[in-house]
C-alpha positions in Angstrom: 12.7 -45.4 57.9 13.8 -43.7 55.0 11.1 -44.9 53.0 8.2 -43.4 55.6 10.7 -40.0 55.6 9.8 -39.7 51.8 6.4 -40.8 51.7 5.6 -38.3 54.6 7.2 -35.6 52.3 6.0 -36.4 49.4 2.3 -36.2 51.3 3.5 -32.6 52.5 4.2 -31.9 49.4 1.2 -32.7 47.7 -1.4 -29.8 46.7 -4.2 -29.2 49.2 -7.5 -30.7 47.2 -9.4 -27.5 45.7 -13.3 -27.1 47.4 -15.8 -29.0 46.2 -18.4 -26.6 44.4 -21.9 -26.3 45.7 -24.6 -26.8 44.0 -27.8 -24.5 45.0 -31.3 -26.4 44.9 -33.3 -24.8 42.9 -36.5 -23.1 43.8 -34.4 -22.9 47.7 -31.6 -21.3 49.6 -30.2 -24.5 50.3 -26.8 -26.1 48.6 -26.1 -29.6 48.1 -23.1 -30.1 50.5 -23.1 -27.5 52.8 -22.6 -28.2 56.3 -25.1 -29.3 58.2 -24.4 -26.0 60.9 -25.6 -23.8 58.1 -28.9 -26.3 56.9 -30.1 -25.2 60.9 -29.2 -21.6 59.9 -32.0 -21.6 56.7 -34.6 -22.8 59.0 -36.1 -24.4 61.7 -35.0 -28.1 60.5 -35.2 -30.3 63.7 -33.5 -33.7 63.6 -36.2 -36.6 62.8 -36.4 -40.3 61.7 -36.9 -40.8 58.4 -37.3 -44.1 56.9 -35.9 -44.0 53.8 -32.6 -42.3 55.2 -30.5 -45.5 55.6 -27.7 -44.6 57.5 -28.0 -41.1 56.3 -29.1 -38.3 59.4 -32.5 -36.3 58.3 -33.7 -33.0 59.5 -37.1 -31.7 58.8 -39.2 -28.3 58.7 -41.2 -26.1 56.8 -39.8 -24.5 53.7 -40.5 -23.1 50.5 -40.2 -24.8 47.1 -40.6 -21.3 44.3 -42.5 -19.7 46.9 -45.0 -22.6 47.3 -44.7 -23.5 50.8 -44.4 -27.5 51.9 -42.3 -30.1 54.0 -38.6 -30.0 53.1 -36.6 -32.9 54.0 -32.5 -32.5 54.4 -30.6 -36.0 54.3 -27.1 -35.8 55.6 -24.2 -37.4 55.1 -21.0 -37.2 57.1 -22.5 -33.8 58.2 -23.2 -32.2 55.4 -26.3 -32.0 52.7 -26.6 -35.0 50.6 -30.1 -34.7 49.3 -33.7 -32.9 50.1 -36.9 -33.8 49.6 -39.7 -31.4 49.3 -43.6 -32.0 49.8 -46.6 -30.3 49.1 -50.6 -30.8 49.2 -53.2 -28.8 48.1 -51.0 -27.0 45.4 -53.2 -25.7 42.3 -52.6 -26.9 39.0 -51.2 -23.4 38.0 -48.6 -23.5 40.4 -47.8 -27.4 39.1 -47.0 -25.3 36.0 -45.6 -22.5 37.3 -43.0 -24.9 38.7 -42.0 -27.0 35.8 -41.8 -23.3 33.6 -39.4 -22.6 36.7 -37.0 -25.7 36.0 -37.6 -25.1 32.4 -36.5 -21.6 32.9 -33.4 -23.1 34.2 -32.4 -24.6 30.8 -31.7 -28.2 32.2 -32.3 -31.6 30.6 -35.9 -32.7 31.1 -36.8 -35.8 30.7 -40.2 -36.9 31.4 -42.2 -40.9 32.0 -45.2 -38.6 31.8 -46.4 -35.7 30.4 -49.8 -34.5 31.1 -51.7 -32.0 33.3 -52.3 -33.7 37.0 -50.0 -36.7 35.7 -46.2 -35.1 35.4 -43.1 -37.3 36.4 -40.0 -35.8 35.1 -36.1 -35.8 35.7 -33.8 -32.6 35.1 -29.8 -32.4 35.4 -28.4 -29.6 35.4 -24.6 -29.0 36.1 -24.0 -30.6 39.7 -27.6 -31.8 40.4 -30.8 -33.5 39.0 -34.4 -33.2 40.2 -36.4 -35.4 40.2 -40.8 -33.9 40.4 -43.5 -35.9 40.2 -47.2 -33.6 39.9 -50.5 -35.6 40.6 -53.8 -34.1 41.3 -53.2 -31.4 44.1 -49.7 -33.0 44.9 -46.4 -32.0 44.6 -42.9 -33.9 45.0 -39.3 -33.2 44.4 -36.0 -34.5 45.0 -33.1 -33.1 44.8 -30.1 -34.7 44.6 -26.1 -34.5 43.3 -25.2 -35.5 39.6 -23.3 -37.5 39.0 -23.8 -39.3 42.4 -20.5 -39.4 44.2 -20.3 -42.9 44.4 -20.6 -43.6 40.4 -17.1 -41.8 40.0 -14.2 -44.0 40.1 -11.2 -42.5 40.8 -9.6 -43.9 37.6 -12.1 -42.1 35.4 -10.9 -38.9 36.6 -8.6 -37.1 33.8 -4.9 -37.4 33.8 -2.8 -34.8 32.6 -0.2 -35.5 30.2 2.6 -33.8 28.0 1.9 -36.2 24.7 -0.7 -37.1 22.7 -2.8 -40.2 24.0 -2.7 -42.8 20.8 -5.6 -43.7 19.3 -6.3 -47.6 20.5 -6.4 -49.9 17.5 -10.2 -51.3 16.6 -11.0 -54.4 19.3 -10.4 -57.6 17.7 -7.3 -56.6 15.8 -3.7 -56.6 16.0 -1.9 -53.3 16.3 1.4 -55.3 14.6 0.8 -58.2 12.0 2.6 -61.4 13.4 5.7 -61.7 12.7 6.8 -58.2 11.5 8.5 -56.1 13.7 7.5 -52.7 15.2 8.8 -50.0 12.7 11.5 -47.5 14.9 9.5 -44.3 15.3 10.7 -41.7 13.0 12.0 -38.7 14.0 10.5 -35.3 12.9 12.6 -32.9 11.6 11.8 -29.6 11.5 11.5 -27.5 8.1 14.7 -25.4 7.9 13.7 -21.8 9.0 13.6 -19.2 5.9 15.9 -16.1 6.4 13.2 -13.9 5.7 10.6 -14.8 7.8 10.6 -12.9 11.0 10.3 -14.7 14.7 7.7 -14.9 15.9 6.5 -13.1 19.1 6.1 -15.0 22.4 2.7 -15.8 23.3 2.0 -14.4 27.1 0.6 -17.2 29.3 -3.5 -17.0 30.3 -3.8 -15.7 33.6 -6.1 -17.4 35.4 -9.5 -15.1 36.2 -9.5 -13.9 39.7 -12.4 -14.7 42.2 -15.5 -12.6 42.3 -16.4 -11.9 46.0 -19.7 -12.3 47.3 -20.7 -10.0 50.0 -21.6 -12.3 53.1 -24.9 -10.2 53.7 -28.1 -10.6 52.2 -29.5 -6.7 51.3 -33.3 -5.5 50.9 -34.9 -3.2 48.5 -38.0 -3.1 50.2 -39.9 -0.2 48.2 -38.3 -0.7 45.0 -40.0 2.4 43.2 -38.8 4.4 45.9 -35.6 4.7 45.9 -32.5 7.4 45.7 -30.2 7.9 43.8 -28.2 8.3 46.8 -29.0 5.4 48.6 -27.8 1.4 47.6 -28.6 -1.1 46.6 -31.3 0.5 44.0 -32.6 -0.6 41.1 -31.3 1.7 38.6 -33.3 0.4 35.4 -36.3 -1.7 34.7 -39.3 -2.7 32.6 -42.6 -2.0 33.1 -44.3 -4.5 35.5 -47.1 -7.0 34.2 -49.7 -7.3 36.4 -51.1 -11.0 34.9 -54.7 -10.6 33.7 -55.9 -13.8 36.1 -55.1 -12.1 39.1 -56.3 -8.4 37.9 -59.8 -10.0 37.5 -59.6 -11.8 41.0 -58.5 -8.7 42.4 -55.4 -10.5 43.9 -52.8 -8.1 45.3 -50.2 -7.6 47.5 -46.5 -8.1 47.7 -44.0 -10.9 46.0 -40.9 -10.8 47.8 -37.6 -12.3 45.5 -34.5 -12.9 46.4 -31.9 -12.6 43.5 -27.8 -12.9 42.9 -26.5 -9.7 41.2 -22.9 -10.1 39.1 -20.3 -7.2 39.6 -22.2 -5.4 36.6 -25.4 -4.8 38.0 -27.2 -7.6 36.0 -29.0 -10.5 38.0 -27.7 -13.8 37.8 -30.6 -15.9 39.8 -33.4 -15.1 41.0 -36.1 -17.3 42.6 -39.5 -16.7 44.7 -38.9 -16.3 48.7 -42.6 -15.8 49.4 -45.2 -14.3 47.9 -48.6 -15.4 46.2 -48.7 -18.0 43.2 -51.0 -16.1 40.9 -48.3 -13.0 40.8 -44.9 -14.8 41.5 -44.1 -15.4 37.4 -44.7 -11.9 36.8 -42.8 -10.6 39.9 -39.7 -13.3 39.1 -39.7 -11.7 35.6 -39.4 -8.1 36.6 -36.6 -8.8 38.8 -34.7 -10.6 36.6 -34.7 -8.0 34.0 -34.0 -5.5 35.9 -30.4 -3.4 36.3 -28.7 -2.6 40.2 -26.8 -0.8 40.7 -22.7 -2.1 40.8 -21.3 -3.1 43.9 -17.9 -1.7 44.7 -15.4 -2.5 48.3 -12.6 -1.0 47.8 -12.3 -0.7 44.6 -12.9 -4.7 44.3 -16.1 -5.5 42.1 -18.3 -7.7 44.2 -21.1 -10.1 43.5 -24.4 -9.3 46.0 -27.9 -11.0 47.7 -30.7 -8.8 47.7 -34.3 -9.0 48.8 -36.7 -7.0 46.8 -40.3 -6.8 48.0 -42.7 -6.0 44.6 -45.5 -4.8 45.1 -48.8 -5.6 43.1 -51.8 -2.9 43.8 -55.0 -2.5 41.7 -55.5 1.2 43.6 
C-alpha cells in the first residue's frame, strides 16, 4: 500500500506534458495534428473510404493547394490530423512552377529523384513536416506529412538533462583502462586562490523566459486595400508598388487575388499564402502582401499576433 501511495504521488507530482506544436501545411489552413472537430470547420470534408488509410479514418473535399484548387485528402489518427493528400488535374505547367517557387520560398530541404519540366518528384522537410510533390504533365500531387514520423522516435533518444558533463566514450574496440592497472582516483580541482585586488564579480540575473505572443482568434479582411483610413484597422500602412506580371497584362487577365497572411506584433507579415485567386497573378499578389507593413495590433496594452484577408486587386482600366 505504501508503495501505490507514493507512486500515485509521485504521478501527481509530475509536470503536465507541454502541447505538442502544430505544424501548418503549407500552401493550406490546415495543421498537422489538429483535431479532427476543427479539420470539419476548414471545409466541407465528409468521412470516406480511402484505401491506403490502414486503420487510419479519412475525410475528403474540395480544397486549395496555393490557390490551385483540387481533392484534399485528411487521414486521421486517434482523432486528429496525421497526414493530407492533395490532388489536382489539368494544372498548367506555370502553376507546376509556381508551386515548387512556393516551397522553395519556404527555405526547406529539397531534394529531388527528378528534375525536369512535366517530370518533378521531390521531397522538402521543413521544421515539423516534409512534403512530398510529384508534377507530371497536367498533374499535380502532394503529401503532407509529420517529420520526424512519430513512430521513429524512441523514447530513449529523447535528451536527458544533467548537472555534469557527459564523458566522452573511449574509441570502440579499445580499453578505457589497460589490464591490469588500476583506475587513477580522480583528482580534485582546486581553485586558484582569489587575488585581493580583483573585485567580485557581479551576479548574473537568470534569462526570463519570453512570454507568449497571443493570436487573435478572428480572422480580419482588408477588402479594398488602397482604400483605407487612417482611422480604421486593420490597414495597411506601407507598401510597394504592385507588379502587374507582363504574361497576364498581355492576356488581359484581371481581377482579384485574395491572401491570407499572419502579421507579428510589429506590423510585419510572417506567412502568407494564396486563398483563391487566379494563377497567372497569385506570385505577384503573394509578393505585395508579404512586403507590405499593418498596422500593430494592440488589446490592452498586450501586443498581439493577427489573420487577415486582403483581397488585391489587379485592373488594366
Amino acid at each position: 500500500m505504501l508503495v501505490l501511495a507514493l507512486i500515485g504521488l509521485l504521478a501527481a507530482s509530475a509536470p503536465e506534458p507541454a502541447p505538442p506544436v502544430l505544424a501548418r501545411v503549407p500552401g493550406m489552413r490546415l495543421r498537422l495534428g489538429m483535431p479532427e472537430d476543427a479539420v470539419t470547420t476548414m471545409g466541407s470534408f465528409p468521412e470516406v473510404k480511402a484505401q491506403d488509410a490502414g486503420t487510419m479514418s479519412a475525410r475528403q473535399g474540395l480544397g486549395r493547394f496555393f490557390g490551385l484548387p483540387g481533392d484534399v485528402t485528411c487521414y486521421l489518427s486517434e482523432g486528429r490530423l496525421d497526414h493530407v493528400k492533395f490532388e489536382a488535374d489539368s494544372i498548367s505547367r506555370h502553376s507546376q512552377d509556381y508551386v515548387d517557387g512556393q516551397l522553395r520560398r519556404m527555405r526547406l530541404e529539397r531534394a529531388c529523384q527528378r528534375d525536369t519540366p512535366g517530370d518533378r518528384v521531390c521531397t522538402w522537410i521543413g521544421p515539423g513536416l516534409r512534403v512530398s510533390t510529384e508534377m507530371k504533365k497536367d498533374k499535380l500531387l502532394a503529401k503532407i506529412e509529420s517529420w520526424p514520423p512519430r513512430a521513429a522516435v524512441a523514447p530513449d533518444s529523447l535528451p536527458v538533462a544533467t548537472t555534469a558533463p557527459t564523458p566522452t566514450p573511449p574509441p570502440r574496440g579499445a580499453l578505457a583502462t589497460p589490464p591490469g592497472a588500476s583506475s587513477p582516483a580522480p583528482a580534485t580541482a582546486r581553485p586558484p586562490a582569489a587575488s585581493a585586488a580583483a573585485p567580485p564579480k557581479p551576479a548574473v540575473a537568470a534569462a526570463r523566459p519570453p512570454l507568449a505572443v497571443v493570436t487573435l482568434p478572428d480572422t480580419l479582411t482588408i477588402s479594398l486595400a488602397s482604400r483605407n483610413s487612417p482611422d480604421v484597422w486593420p490597414r495597411i500602412v506601407a507598401s510597394p508598388q504592385l507588379h502587374y506580371p507582363e504574361l497576364a497584362r498581355r492576356e488581359s487577365i484581371q481581377g482579384v487575388v485574395w491572401v491570407m497572411a499572419l502579421v507579428d506584433p510589429t506590423g510585419r507579415v510572417q506567412d502568407a499564402w494564396i486563398e483563391r485567386g487566379i494563377p497567372e497573378l497569385e506570385p505577384a499578389a503573394l509578393s505585395w502582401v508579404s512586403r507590405s507593413t499593418f498596422a500593430p495590433c494592440d488589446r490592452s496594452g498586450t501586443p498581439c499576433r493577427f489573420h487577415v484577408r486582403v483581397a488585391v486587386l489587379f485592373t488594366l482600366h
